[in-house]
VMD Tcl script that draws the C-alpha trace (Angstrom):
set ca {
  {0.00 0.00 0.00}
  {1.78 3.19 -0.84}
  {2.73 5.13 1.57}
  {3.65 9.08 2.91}
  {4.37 11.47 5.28}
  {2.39 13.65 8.09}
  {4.35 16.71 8.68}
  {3.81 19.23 12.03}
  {4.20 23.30 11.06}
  {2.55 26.31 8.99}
  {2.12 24.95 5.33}
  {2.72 28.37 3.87}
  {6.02 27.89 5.19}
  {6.32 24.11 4.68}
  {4.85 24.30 0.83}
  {7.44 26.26 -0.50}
  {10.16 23.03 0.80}
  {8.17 20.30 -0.67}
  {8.81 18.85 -4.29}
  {6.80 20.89 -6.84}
  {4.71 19.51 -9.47}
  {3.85 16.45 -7.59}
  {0.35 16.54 -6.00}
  {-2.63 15.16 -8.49}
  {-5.00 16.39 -5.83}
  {-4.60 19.22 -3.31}
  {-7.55 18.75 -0.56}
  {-7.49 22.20 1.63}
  {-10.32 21.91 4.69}
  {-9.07 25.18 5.89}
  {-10.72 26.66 9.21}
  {-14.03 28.10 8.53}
  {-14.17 31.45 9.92}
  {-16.60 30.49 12.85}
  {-15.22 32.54 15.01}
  {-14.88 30.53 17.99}
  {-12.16 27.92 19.23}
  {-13.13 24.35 18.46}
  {-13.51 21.47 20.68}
  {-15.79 19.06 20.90}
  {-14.45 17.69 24.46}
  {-13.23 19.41 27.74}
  {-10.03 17.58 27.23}
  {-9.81 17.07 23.91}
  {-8.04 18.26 20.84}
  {-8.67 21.96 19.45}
  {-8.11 24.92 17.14}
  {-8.52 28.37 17.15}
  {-10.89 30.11 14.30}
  {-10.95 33.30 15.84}
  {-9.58 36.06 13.64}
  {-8.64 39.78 15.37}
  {-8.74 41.11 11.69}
  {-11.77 39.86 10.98}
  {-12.89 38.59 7.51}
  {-10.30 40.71 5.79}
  {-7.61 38.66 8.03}
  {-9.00 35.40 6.93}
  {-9.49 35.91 3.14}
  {-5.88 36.93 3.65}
  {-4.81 33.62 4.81}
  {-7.01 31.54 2.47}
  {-5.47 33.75 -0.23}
  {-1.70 33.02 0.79}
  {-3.22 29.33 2.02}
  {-4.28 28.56 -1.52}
  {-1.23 30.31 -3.38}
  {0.79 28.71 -1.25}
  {0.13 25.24 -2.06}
  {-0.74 25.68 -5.70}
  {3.01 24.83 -6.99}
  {2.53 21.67 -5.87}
  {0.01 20.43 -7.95}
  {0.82 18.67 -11.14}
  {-0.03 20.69 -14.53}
  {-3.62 19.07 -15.06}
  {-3.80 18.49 -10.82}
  {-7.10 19.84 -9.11}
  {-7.86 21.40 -6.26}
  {-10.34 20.95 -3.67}
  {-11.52 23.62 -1.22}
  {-13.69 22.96 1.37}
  {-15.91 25.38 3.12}
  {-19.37 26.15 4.45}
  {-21.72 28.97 4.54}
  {-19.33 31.75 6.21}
  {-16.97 31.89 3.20}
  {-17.38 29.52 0.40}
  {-18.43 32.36 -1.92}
  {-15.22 34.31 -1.28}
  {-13.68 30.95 -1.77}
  {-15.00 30.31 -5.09}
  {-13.68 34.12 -5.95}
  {-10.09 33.70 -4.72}
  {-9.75 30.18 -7.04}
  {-11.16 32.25 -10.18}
  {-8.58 34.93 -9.06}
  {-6.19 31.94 -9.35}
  {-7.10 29.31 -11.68}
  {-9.22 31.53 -14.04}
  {-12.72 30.80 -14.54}
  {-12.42 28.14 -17.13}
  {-10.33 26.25 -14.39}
  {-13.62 25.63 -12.89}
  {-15.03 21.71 -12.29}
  {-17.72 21.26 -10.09}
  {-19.36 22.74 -7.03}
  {-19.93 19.89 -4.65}
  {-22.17 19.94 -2.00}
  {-22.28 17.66 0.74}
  {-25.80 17.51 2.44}
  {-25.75 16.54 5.66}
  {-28.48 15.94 9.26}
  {-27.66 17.12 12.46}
  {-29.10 18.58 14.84}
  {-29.28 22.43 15.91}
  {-31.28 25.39 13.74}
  {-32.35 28.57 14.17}
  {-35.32 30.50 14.38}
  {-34.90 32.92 11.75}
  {-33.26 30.73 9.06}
  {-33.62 27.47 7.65}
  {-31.12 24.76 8.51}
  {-27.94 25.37 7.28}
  {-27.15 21.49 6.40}
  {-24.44 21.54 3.78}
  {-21.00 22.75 3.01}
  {-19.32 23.31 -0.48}
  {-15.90 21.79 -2.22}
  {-15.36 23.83 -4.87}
  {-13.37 22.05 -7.41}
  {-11.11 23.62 -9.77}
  {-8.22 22.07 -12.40}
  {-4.85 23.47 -13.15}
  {-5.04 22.24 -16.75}
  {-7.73 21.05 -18.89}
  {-6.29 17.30 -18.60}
  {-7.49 16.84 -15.66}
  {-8.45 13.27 -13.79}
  {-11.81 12.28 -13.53}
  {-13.11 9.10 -13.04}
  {-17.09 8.87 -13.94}
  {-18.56 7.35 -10.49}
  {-22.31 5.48 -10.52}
  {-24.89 6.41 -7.76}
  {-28.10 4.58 -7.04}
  {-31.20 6.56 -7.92}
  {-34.39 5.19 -6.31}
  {-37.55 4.18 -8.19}
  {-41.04 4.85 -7.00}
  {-42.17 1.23 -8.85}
  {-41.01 -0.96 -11.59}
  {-40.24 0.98 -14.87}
  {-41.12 -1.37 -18.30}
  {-38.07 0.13 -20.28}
  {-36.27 -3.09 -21.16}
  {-32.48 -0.57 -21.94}
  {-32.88 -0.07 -18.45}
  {-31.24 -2.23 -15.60}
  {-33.03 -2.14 -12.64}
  {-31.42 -2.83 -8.86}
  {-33.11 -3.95 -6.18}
  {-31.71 -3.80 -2.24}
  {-33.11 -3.23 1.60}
  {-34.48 0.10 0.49}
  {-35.91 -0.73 -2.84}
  {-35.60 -0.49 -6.36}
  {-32.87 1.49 -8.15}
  {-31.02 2.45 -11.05}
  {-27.50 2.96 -11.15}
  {-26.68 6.72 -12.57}
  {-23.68 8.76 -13.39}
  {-22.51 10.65 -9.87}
  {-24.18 14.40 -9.57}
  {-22.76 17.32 -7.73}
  {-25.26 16.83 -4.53}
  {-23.36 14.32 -2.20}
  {-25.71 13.04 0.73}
  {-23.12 11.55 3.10}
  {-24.38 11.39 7.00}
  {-22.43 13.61 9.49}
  {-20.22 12.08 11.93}
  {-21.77 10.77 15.20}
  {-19.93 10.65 18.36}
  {-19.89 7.14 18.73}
  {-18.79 5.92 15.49}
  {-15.47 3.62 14.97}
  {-14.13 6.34 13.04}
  {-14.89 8.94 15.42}
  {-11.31 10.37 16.86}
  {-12.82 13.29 18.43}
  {-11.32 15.95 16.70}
  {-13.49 18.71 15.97}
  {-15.33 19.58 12.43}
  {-13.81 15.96 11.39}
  {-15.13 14.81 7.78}
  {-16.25 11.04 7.31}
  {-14.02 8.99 5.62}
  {-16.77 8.14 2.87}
  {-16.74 11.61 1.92}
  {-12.76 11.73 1.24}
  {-13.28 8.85 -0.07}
  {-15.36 9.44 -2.98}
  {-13.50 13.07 -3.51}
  {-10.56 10.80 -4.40}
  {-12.00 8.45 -6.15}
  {-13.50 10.97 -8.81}
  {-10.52 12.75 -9.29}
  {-7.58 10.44 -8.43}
  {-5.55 7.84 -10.39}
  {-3.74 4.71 -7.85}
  {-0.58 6.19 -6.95}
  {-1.41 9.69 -7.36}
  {-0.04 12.22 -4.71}
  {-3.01 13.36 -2.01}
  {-1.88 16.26 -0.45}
  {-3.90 18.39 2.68}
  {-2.20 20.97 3.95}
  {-4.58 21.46 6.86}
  {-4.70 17.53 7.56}
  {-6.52 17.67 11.19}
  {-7.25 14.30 12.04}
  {-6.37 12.67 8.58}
  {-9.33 11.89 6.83}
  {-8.39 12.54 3.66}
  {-4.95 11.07 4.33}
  {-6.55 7.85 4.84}
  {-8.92 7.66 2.83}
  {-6.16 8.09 0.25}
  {-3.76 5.41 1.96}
  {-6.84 2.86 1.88}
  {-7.34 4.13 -1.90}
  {-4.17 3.06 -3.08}
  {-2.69 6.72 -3.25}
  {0.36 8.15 -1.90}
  {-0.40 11.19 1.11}
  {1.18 14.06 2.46}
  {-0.47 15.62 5.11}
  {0.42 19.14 7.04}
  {-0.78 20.77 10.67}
  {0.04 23.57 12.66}
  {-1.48 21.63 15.26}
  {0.93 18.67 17.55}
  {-2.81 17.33 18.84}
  {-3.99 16.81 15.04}
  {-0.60 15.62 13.74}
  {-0.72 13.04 16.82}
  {-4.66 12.04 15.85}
  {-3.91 11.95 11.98}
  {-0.32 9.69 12.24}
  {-2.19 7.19 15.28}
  {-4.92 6.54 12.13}
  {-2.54 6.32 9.42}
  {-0.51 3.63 11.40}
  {-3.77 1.95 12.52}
  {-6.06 1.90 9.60}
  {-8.30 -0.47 10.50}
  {-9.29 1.38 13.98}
}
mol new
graphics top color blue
foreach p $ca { graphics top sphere $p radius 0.5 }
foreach p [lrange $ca 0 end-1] q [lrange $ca 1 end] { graphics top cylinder $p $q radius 0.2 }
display resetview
């Protein structure tokens, strides 16, 4: 199983150090300007995404964040930026800055339940990867979903699945990704805050990764997309400011199966 490296520092200073050219897919799951530290226990793991500047402070960072890490994608590599309500918008505008606007792929959104709302809004239940190529020779790899059936259809071109919940087709992958939320007591739980499931790495890298490609997250956390690479068949390179998240993230790369 190829293999790779978890590395503990800033990534705008660590980028620069690293081979260029090498990444097929850069995964960034930067902090989400929420304004608050995060920690989902008393005594557990955390990180500060409190900004004195305020948004012009953090559109800074993503700006350098996403520079920073752009040499080391391959010519026709793609990256991945992960955000939620706050700031995917002015995420979307500093790639177009970048990439141009014909570097654009998709805008994924992951749908997700949990609890908590509001009284004057609807549930905000989703975040956004904006996905954008360095060259038009990009990798992607045409994933099926299944899409449900309300009865039996009588078109004999058309295969039709049947499991626990029903009766499906099996479609070409759209841009709407319902993946559940991590709970608290799930195996894959570490509890590090605003962790991502592995099935939602793992898709992300299946759609836009070739075995043996280079995954590379410069804001690795826990190592989600680190593993989900590893178990993939993909090589990884992970970076955090953070000693707690480098700890969580090389534990589960040494310990897969946990």
């Amino acid at each position: 199983m190829p293999g790779g490296d978890i590395v503990h520092g800033d990534a705008l200073e660590i980028a620069p150090t690293l081979p260029q050219g090498e990444a097929g897919l850069v995964y960034i799951d930067p902090p989400f300007f929420s304004g608050r530290k995060r920690r989902n226990r008393k005594d557990g793991p955390e990180y500060d995404d409190r900004w004195a500047g305020g948004l012009p402070e953090y559109l800074g960072f993503l700006r350098n964040l996403i520079e920073g890490v752009r040499g080391l994608m391959t010519r026709n590599g793609v990256l991945a930026l992960h955000l939620d309500w706050r700031c995917a918008h002015h995420g979307r505008t500093e790639l177009e800055r970048l990439f141009g606007a014909t570097g654009f792929v998709n805008e994924i959104i992951w749908s997700y339940k949990t609890g908590g709302g509001s009284k004057r809004s609807l549930g905000r239940k989703h975040d956004t990867i904006h996905v954008f190529a360095n060259g038009p020779d990009y990798v992607f790899n045409q994933l099926k979903e299944k899409s449900y059936l309300a009865h039996r259809y009588g078109f004999s071109n058309v295969e039709i699945h049947e499991d626990e919940r029903g009766l499906y087709t099996l479609t070409n992958l759209r841009d709407v990704w319902d993946i559940p939320a991590l709970r608290g007591n799930q195996a894959e739980y570490t509890g590090y805050p605003t962790q991502k499931p592995l099935a939602l790495l793992s898709r992300l890298i299946e759609c836009f990764t070739r075995p043996g490609d280079l995954v590379v997250d410069p804001c690795c956390g826990s190592g989600t997309a680190l593993l989900a690479a590893k178990l993939a068949g993909r090589r990884w390179l992970g970076i955090d400011a953070g000693e707690a998240a480098v700890a969580a993230a090389r534990r589960r790369l040494s310990h897969p199966g946990r």
